[in-house]
TORMI-348260 format. One line per field, with one value per residue (C-alpha): residue number from 1; chain; residue in one letter; y, x, z. Coordinates in nm, 4 decimals, decimal comma. Example, Ala and Ser with C-alpha at 12.3 -4.5 7.8 and 13.67 -1.06 7.14 Angstrom:
REM TORMI-348260
resi: 1 / 2
chain: A / A
resn: A / S
Y: -0,4500 / -0,1060
X: 1,2300 / 1,3670
Z: 0,7800 / 0,7140
REM end
This chain:
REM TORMI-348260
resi: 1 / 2 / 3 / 4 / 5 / 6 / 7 / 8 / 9 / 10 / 11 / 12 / 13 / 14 / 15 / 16 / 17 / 18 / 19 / 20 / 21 / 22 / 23 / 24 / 25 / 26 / 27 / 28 / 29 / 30 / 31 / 32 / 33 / 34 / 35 / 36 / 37 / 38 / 39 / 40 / 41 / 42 / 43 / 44 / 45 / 46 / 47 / 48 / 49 / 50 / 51 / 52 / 53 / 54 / 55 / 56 / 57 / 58 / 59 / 60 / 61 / 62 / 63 / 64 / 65 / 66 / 67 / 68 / 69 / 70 / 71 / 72 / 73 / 74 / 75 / 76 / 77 / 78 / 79 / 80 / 81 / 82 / 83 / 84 / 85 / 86 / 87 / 88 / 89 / 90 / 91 / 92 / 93 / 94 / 95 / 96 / 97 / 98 / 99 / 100 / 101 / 102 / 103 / 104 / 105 / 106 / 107 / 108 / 109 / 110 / 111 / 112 / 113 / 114 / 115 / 116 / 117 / 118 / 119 / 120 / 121 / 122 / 123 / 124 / 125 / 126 / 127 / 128 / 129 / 130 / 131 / 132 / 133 / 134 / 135 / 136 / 137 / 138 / 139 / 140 / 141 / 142 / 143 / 144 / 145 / 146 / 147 / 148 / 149 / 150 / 151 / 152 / 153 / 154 / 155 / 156 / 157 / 158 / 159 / 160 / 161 / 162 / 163 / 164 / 165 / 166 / 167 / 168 / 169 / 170 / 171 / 172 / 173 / 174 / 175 / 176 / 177 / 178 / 179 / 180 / 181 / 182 / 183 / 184 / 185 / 186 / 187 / 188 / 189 / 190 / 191 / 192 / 193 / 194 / 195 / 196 / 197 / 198 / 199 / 200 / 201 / 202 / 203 / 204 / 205 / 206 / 207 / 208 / 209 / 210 / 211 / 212 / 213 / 214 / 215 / 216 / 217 / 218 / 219 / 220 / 221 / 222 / 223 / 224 / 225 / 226 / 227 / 228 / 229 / 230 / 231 / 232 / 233 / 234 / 235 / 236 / 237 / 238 / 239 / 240 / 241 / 242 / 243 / 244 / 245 / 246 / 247 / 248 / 249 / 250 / 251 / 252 / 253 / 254 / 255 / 256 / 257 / 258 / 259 / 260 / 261 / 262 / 263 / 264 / 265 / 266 / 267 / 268 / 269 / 270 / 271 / 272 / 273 / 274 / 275 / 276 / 277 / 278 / 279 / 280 / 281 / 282 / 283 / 284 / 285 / 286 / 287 / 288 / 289 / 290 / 291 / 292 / 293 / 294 / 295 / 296 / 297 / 298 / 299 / 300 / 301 / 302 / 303 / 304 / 305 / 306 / 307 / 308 / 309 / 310 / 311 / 312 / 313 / 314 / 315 / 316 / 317 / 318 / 319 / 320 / 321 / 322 / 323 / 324 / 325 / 326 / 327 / 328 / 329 / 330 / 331 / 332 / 333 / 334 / 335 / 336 / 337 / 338 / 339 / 340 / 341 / 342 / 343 / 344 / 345 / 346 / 347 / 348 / 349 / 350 / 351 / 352 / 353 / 354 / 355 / 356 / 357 / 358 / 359 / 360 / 361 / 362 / 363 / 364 / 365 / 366 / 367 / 368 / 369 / 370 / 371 / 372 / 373 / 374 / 375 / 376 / 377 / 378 / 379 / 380
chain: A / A / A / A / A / A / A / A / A / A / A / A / A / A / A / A / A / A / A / A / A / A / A / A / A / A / A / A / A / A / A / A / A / A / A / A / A / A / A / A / A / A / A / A / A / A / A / A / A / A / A / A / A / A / A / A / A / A / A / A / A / A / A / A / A / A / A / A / A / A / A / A / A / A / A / A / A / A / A / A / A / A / A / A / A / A / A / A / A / A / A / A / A / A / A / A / A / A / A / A / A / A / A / A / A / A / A / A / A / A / A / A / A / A / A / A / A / A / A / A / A / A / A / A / A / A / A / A / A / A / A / A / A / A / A / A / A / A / A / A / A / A / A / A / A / A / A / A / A / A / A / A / A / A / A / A / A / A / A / A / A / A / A / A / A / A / A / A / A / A / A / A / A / A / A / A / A / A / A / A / A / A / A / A / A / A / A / A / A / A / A / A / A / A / A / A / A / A / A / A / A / A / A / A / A / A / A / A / A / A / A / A / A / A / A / A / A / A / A / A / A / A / A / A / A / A / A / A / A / A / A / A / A / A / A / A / A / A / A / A / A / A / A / A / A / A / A / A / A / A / A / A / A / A / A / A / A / A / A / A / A / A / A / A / A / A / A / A / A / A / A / A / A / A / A / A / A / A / A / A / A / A / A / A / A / A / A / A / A / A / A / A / A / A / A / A / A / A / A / A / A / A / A / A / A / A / A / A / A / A / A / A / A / A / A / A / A / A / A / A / A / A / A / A / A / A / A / A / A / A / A / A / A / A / A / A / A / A / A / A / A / A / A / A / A / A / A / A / A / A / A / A / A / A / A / A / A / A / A / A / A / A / A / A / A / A / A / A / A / A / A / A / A / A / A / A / A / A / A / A
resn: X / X / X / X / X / X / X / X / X / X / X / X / X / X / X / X / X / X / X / X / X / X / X / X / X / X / X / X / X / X / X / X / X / X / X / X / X / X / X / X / X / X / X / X / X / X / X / X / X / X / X / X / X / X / X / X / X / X / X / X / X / X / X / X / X / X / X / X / X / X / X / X / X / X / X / X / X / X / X / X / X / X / X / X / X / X / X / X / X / X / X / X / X / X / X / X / X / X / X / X / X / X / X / X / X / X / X / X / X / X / X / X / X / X / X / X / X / X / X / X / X / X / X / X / X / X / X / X / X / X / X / X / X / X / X / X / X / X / X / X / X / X / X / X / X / X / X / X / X / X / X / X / X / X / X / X / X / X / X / X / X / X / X / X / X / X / X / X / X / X / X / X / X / X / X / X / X / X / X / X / X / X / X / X / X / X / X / X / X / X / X / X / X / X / X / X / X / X / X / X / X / X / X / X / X / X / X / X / X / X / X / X / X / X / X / X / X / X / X / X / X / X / X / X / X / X / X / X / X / X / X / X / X / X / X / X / X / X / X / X / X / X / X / X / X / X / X / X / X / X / X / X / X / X / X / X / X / X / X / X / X / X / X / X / X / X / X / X / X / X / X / X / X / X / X / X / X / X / X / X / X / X / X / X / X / X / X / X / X / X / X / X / X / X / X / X / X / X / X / X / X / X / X / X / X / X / X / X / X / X / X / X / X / X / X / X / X / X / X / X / X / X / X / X / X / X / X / X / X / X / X / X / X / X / X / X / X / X / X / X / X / X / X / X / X / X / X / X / X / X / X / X / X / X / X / X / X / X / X / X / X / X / X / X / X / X / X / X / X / X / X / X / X / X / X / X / X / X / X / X
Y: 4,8251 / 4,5677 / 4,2759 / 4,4044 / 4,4979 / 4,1581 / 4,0233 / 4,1421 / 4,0940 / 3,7493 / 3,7060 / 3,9113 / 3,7348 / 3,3790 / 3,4776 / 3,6223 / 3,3423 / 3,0799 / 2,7739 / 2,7815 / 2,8069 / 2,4783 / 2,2971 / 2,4376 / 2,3263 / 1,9744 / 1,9162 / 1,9434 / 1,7718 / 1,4662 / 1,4353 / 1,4792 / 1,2337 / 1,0130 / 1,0384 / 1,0302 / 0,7007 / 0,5139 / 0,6561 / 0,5351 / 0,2280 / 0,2077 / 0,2341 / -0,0675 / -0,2778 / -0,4560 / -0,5864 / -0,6385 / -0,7771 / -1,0196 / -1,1665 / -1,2277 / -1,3841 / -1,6146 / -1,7923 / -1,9694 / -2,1865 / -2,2413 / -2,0151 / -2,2122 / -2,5536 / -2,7119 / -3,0376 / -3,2115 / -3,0882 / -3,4214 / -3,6413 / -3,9729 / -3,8156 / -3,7229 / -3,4040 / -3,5136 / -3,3743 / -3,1697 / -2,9667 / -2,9825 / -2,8354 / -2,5427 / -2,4445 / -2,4508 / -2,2126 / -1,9825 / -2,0401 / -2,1001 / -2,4387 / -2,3308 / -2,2207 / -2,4807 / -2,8548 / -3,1259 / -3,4563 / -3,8404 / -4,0953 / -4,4322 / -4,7230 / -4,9637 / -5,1898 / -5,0697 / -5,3466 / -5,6107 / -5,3761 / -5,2188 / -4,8250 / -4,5041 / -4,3272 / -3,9484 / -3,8339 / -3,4426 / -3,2363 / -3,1803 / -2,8040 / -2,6588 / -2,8732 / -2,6442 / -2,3649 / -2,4437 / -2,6437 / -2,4520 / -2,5855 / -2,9502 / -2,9896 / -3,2870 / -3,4248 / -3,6695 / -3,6228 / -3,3567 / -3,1847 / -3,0352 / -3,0952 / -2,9964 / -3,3966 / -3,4617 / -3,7017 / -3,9251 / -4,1760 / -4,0107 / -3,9875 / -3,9202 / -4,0647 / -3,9202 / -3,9542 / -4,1446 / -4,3850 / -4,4030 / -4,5064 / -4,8063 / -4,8928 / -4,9168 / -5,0353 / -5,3484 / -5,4086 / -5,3335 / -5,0779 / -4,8327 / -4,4912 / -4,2526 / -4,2161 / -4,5690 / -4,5374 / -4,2431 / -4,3559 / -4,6970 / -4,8594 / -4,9473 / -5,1436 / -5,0396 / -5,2397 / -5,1134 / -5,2605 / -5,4298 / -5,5455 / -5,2576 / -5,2054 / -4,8888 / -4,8645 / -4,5173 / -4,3869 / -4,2013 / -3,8423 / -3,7337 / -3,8029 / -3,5175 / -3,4046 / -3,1670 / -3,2707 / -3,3879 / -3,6133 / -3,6045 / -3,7729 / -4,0956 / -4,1093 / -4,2418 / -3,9074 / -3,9995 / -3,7532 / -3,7728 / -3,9337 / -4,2540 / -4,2833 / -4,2170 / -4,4841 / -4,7000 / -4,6735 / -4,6629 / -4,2892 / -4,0337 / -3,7461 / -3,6137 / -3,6237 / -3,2278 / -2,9556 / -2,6292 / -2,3419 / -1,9814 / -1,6812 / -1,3371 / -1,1327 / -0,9542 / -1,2223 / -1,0493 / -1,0873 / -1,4752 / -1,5348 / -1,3537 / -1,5824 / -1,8810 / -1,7945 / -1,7280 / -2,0349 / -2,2572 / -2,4471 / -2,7888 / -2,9634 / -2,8007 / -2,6342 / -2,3616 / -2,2367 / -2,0212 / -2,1838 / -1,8843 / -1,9537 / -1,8473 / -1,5472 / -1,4101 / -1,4246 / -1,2067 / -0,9634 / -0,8653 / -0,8757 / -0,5616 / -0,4456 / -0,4011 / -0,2970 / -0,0177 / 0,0963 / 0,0664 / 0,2409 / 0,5256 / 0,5305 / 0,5575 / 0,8866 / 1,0366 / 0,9635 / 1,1907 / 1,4700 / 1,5203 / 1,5273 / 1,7468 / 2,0140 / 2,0481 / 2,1198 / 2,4073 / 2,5443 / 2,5164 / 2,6980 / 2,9131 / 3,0335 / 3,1201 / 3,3014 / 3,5326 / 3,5579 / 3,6522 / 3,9380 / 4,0763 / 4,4428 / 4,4128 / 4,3906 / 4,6309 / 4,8634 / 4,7811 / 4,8010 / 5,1362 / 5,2441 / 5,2166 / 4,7782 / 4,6413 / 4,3373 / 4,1865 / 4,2632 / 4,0888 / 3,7910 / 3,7920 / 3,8586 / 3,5166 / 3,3363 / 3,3991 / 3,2678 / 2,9524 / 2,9118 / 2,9076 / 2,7031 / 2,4536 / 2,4654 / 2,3652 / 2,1171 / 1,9632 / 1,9205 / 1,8317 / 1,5133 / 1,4162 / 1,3174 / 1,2010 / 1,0218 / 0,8121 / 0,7416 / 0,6106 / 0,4020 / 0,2073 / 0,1468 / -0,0117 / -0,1962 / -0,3652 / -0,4602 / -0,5646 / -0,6949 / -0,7228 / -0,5393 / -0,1406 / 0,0492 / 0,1815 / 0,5491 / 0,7228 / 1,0942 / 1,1180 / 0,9951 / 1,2953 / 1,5666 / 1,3816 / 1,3891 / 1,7798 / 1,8427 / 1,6537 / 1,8677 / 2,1837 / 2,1338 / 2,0087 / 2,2765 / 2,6275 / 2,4261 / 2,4435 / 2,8297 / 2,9150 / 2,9755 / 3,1172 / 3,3961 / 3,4618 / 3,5283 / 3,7503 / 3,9942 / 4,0153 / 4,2267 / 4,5275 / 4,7602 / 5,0352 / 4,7523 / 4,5967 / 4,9258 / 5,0744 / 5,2113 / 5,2043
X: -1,1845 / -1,2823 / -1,1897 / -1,3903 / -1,6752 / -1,7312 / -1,7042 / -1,9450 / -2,1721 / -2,1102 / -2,1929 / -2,5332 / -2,6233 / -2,5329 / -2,7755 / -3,0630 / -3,0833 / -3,0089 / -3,2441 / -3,1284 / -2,7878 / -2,8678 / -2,9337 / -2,6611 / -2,4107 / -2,6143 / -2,5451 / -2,2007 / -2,1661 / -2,3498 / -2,1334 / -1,7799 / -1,8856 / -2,0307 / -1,6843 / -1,4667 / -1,6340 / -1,6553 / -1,3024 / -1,1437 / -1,2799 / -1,1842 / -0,8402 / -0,8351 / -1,0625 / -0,7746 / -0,6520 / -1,0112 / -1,1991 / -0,8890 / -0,8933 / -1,2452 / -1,2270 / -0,9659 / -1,1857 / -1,2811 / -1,0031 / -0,6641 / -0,5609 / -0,2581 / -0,2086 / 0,1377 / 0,2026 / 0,5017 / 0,6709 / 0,6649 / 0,3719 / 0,3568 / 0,5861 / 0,5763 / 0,7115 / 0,9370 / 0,9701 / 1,2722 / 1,0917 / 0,7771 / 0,9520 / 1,1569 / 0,7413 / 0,6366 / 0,9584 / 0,8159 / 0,4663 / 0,4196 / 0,3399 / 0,0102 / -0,0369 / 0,0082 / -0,1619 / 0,0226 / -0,1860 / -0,0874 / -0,3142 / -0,2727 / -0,4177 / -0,4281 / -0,6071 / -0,8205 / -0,9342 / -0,9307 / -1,0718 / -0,8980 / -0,9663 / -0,8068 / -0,6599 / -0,5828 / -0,2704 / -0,2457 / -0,1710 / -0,4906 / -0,4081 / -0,3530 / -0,6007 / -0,9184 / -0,7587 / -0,7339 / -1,0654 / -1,2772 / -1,6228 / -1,4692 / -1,7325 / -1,7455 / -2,0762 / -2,0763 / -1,7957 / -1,5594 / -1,2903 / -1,1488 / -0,7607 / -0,7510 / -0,6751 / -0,5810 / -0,2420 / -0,0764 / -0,3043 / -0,6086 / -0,7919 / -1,1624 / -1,4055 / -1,5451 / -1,9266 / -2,0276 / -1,7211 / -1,8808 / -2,2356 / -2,0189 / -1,8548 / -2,1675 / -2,4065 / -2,1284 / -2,1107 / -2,4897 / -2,4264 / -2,7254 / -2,5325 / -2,2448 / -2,1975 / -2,1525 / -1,7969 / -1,6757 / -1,3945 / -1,3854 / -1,0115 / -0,9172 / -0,6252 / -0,4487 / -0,1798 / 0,0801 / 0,2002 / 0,5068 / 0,2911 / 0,3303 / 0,0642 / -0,1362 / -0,4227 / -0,5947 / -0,8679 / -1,1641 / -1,2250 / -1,4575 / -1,7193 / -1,6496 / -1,8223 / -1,7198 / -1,9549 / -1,6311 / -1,4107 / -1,3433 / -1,6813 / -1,5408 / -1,1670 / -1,0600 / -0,8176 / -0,4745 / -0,1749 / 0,0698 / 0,3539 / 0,1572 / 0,0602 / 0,3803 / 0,5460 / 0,2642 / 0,2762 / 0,6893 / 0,6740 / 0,8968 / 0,6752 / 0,3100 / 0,0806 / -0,0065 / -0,0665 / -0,2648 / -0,1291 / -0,3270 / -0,1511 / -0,2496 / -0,2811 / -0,4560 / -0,4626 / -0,1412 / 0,0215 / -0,0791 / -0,0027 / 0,3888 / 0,4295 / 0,3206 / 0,5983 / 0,8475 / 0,7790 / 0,7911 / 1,0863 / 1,2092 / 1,0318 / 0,6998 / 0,4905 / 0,3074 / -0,0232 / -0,3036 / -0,6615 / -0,8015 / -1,1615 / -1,0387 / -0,8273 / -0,9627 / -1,3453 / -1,1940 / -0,9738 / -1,4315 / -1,5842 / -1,3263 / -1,3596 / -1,7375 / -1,7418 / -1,5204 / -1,7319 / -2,0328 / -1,8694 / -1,7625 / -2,1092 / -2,2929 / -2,0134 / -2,0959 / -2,4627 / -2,4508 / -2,2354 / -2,4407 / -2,7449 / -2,5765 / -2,4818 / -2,7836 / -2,9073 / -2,6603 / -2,7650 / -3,1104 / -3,0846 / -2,8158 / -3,0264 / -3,3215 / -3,0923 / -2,9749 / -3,3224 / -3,4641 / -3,1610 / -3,1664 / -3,3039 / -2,9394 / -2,7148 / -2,8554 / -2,8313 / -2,5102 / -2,4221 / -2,5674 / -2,3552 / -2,0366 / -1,9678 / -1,8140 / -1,9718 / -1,5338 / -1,7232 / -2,0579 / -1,9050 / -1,6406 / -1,9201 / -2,0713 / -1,7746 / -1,6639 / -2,0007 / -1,9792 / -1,5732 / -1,6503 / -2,0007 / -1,8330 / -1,4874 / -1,6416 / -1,8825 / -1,6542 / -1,3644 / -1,6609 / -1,8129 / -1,4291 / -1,3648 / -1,7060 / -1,6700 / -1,4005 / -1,6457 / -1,8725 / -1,5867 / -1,5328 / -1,8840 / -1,9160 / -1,5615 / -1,6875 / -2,0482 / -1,8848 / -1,5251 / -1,5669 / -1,2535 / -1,0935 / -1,0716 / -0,6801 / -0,7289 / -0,5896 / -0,4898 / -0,5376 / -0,9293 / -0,9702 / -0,8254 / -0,9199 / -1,2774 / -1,2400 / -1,1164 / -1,3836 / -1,6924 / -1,5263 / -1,4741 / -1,8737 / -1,9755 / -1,8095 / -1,9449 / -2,2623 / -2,2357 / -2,1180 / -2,4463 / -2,6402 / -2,3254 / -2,3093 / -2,6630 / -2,6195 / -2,4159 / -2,6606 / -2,9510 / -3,1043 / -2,9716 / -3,2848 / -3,5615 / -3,4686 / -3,4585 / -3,7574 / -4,0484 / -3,7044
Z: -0,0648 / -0,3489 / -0,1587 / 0,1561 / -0,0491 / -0,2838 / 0,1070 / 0,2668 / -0,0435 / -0,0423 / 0,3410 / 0,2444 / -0,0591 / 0,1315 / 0,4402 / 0,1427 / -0,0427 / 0,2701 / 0,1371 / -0,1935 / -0,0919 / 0,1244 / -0,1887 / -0,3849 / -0,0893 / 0,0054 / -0,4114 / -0,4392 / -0,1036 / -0,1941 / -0,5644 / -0,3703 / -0,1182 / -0,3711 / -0,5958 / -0,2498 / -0,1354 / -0,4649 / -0,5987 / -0,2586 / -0,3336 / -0,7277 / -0,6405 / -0,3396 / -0,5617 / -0,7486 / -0,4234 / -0,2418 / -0,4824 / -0,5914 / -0,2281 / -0,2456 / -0,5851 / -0,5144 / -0,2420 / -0,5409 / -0,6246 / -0,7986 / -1,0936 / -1,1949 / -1,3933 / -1,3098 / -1,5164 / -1,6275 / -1,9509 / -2,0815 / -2,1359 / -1,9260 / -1,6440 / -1,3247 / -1,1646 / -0,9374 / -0,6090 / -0,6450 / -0,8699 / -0,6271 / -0,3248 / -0,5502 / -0,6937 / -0,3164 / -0,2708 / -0,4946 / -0,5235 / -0,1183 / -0,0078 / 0,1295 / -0,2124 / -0,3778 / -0,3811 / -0,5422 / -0,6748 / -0,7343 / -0,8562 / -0,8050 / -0,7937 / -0,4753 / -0,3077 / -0,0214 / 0,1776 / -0,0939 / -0,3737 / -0,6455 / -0,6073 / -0,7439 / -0,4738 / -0,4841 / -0,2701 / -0,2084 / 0,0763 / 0,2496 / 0,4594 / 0,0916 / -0,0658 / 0,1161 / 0,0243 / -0,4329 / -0,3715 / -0,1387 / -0,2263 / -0,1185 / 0,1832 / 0,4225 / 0,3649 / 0,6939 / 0,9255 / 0,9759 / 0,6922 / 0,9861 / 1,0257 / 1,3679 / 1,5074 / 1,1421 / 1,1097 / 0,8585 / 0,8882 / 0,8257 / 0,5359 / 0,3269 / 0,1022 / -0,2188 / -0,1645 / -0,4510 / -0,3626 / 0,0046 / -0,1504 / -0,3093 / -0,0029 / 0,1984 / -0,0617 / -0,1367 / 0,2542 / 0,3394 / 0,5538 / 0,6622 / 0,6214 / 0,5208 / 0,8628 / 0,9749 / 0,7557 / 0,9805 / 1,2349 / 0,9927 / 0,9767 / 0,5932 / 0,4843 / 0,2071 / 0,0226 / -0,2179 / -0,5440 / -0,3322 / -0,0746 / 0,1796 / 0,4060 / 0,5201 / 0,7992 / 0,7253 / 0,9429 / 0,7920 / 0,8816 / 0,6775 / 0,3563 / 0,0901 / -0,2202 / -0,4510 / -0,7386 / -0,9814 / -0,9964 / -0,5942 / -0,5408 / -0,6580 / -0,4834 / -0,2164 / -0,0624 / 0,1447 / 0,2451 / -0,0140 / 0,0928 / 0,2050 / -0,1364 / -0,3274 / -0,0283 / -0,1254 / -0,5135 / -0,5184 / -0,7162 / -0,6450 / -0,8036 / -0,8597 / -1,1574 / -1,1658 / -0,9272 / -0,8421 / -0,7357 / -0,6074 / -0,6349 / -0,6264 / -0,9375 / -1,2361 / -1,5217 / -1,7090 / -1,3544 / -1,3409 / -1,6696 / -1,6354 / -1,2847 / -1,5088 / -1,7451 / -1,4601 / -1,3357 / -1,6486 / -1,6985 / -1,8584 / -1,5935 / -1,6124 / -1,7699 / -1,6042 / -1,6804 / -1,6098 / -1,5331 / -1,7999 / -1,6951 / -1,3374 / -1,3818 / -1,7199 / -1,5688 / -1,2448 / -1,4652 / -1,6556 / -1,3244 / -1,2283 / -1,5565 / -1,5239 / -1,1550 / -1,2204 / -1,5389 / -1,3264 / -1,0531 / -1,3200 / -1,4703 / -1,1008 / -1,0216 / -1,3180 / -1,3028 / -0,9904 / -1,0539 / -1,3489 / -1,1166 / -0,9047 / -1,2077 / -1,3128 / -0,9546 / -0,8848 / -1,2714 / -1,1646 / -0,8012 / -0,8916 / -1,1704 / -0,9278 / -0,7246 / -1,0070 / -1,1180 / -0,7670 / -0,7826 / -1,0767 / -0,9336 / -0,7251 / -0,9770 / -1,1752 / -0,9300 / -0,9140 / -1,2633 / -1,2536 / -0,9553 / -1,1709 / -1,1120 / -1,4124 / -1,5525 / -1,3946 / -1,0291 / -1,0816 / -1,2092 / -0,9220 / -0,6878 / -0,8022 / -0,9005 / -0,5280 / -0,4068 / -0,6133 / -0,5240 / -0,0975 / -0,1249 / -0,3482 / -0,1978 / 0,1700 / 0,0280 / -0,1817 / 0,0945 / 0,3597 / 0,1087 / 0,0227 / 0,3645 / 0,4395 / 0,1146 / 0,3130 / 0,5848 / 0,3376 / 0,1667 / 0,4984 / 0,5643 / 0,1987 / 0,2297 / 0,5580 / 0,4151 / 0,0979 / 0,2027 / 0,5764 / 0,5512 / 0,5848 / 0,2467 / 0,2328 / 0,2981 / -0,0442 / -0,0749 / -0,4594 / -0,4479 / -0,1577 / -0,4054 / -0,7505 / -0,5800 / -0,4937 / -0,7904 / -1,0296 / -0,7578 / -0,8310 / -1,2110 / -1,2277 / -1,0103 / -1,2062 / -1,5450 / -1,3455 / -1,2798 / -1,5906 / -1,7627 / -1,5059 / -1,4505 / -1,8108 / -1,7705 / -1,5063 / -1,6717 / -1,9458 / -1,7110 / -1,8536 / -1,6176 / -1,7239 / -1,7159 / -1,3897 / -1,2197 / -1,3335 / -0,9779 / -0,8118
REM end
């Protein structure tokens, strides 16, 4: 009889007080599908926002354990083992004449090299390495002004598709085409860029100078590869400026994201005290009469407890799911990729609407069973 009765009081007192009801239920909603989306999203951001940082370049130093040496390339092809060869761009300097001038040429390995340097950009011709072979090569732009200056050429472009003849310190001989005029505003603007094993054939090395490596990671996880890695060969290292500056950006995005979820559930609190206030206000003459029909003060606040239980139960569960909805709309505008669906940030996010909502309600039920039973009833 109890449980029939609080019933069909709560289907009464939901269709009485419909509008504010709305707002009560549209509150809740909007925090659980505000907490749904951007917890969904906390818990992918690690892996999201790492892929997106590492667009911008190596996060690894690899360089010979001992000064003056090269790592030879034993050691190179075990790191690309490890590392991943596409991972990992290895670097020889040498210096060799290039058509009867003395330049510093870089040798590397250029499929990884656009992947550790990606804001290496062909400035006049193509970095593309679609028709790319072992006789191609590029031209560090300020090297290119040089060249064309010292042969009075008109333009960059005049040196694209241009034959140069490179000798080694034995007297070997090279013909390398040029590809492409890059600029990376360092150190690259001034080299003259051939594949790797043309150079070491060319300078009679067995090794490289250095190398950069990209692998995926928090900076504690780059840091315990770099130890892993290290050996008496080489000496691996992290690029701190890289992986320390990406390990604060999450820091910050997930306080901000904490801050904004809080910002609205507290928003949303104080708009179920505020309505859910009204309500017992604009009832007051009904539950005195039904204190003075016999109701304990237990039945009023079940009567509301149940009323705030359902309304923030189906809001709560409604904006959780929609939350995910929202989550993939932001992952594709953000990461033009899927958010990973995640059970815990659907019931954490339930969870955290229903705790905010019953601190809500407290109050305004406390309230409630504080009527003057005699006052409220009086002209009845």
């Amino acid at each position: 009889m109890v449980n029939n009765f609080l019933i069909t009081q709560l289907f009464k007192s939901l269709i009485f007080s419909a509008r504010r009801v709305f707002i009560i239920v549209l509150a809740i909603f909007i925090s659980a599908l505000v907490s749904s989306a951007f917890l969904n999203i906390y818990f992918d951001l690690d892996t999201k926002l790492s892929k997106e940082l590492k667009a911008y370049g190596a996060n690894l130093n690899i360089l010979p354990t001992k000064t003056n040496e090269l790592i030879d390339n034993h050691a190179l092809e075990k790191l690309k083992g490890e590392i991943g060869a596409k991972n990992l761009t290895p670097y020889l300097y040498a210096f060799l004449s290039v058509d009867g001038s003395h330049t510093l040429v870089l040798g590397t390995d250029f499929s990884s090299l656009k992947l550790t340097k990606p804001f290496l950009q062909a400035v006049e011709g193509s970095f593309s390495l679609s028709d790319f072979d072992e006789n191609s090569a590029f031209i560090g732009k300020d090297l290119a002004t040089k060249l064309i200056s010292a042969n009075k050429q008109d333009s960059l472009q005049g040196l694209i598709g241009r034959e140069f003849e490179i000798y080694g310190l034995l007297g070997e001989k090279a013909v390398l085409k040029i590809k492409g005029i890059v600029s990376n505003n360092d150190e690259f603007d001034t080299l003259f860029l051939a594949p790797l094993a043309m150079v070491q054939n060319l300078s009679a090395q067995t090794g490289i100078n250095y190398a950069n490596a990209l692998v995926y990671g928090s900076f504690d996880e780059v840091s315990a590869k770099a130890r892993a890695l290290s050996d008496d060969e080489v000496s691996v290292k992290p690029i701190s400026s890289v992986s320390l500056s990406e390990a604060l950006v999450l820091e910050k995005l997930k306080a901000l994201m904490f801050l904004i979820v809080l910002v609205v559930l507290v928003i949303a609190s104080t708009s179920v005290n505020t309505t859910l206030s009204s309500i017992i206000f604009s009832r007051k003459k009904e539950v005195a009469l039904h204190l003075a029909l016999g109701a304990g003060k237990k039945d009023i606040a079940k009567l509301f407890g149940l009323e705030c239980l359902v309304l923030a139960l189906v809001a709560s569960v409604l904006g959780a799911v929609c939350g995910y909805i929202l989550a993939q709309i932001f992952g594709y505008i953000i990461f033009n990729a899927s958010v990973d669906f995640r059970l815990k940030a659907a019931v954490l996010a339930v969870f955290v609407s229903l705790i905010f909502a019953f601190c809500a309600a407290f109050f305004p039920i406390k309230k409630a069973l504080k009527i003057n039973v005699c006052e409220n009833l009086k002209g009845e």
